[in-house]
N, C-alpha and C positions, 0 to 999 in steps of 0.2 A: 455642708453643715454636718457636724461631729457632736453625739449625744455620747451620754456616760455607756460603757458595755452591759449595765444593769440596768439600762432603760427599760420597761416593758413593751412587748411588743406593739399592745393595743396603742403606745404612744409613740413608737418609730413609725409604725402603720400610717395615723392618725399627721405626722408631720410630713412623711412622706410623700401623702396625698397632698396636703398645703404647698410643699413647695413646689411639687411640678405641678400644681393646679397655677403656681406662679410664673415659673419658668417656662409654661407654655401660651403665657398673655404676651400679647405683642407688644408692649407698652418697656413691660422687664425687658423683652429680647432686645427691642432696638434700643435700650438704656445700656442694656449691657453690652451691645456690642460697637458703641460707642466709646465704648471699655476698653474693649481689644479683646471682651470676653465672650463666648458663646454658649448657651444656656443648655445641659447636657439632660432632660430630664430620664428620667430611671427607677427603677426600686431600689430598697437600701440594698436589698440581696448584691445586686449589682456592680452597687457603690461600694460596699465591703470587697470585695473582688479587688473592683479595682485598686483601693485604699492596698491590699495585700498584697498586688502586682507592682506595686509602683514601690512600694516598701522593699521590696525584695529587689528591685531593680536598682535602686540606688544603695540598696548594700551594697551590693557587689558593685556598684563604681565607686563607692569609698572604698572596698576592699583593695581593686585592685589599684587607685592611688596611693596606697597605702596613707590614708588621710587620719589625723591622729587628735586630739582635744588635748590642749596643756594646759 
């Protein structure tokens, strides 16, 4: 889940608690990984990381495909 970058904290905090209060019911897990999904819970701190590493990472494999938008 992705809020606006001017969210306040008190309300990232506040969802963040919500969702892995979710993601850690076994009811979500075995729903989701019925999915083919598996439930990561985390803080945002975390999740921002990640979101940054995986951003950065497929740059650079559009870079080096040299992959283009017309």
């Amino acid at each position: 889940m992705l809020a606006p970058a001017a969210t306040p904290r008190a309300i990232v905090d506040k969802l963040s608690a919500e969702i892995n209060r979710i993601a850690r019911d076994k009811a979500t897990a075995d729903l989701l990984a019925a999915q083919g999904a598996v439930p990561r819970p985390g803080t945002s701190d975390e999740y921002a990381a990640l979101v940054r590493l995986e951003t950065q990472r497929w740059a650079e494999v559009i870079r080096k495909a040299n992959v283009t938008m017309d």
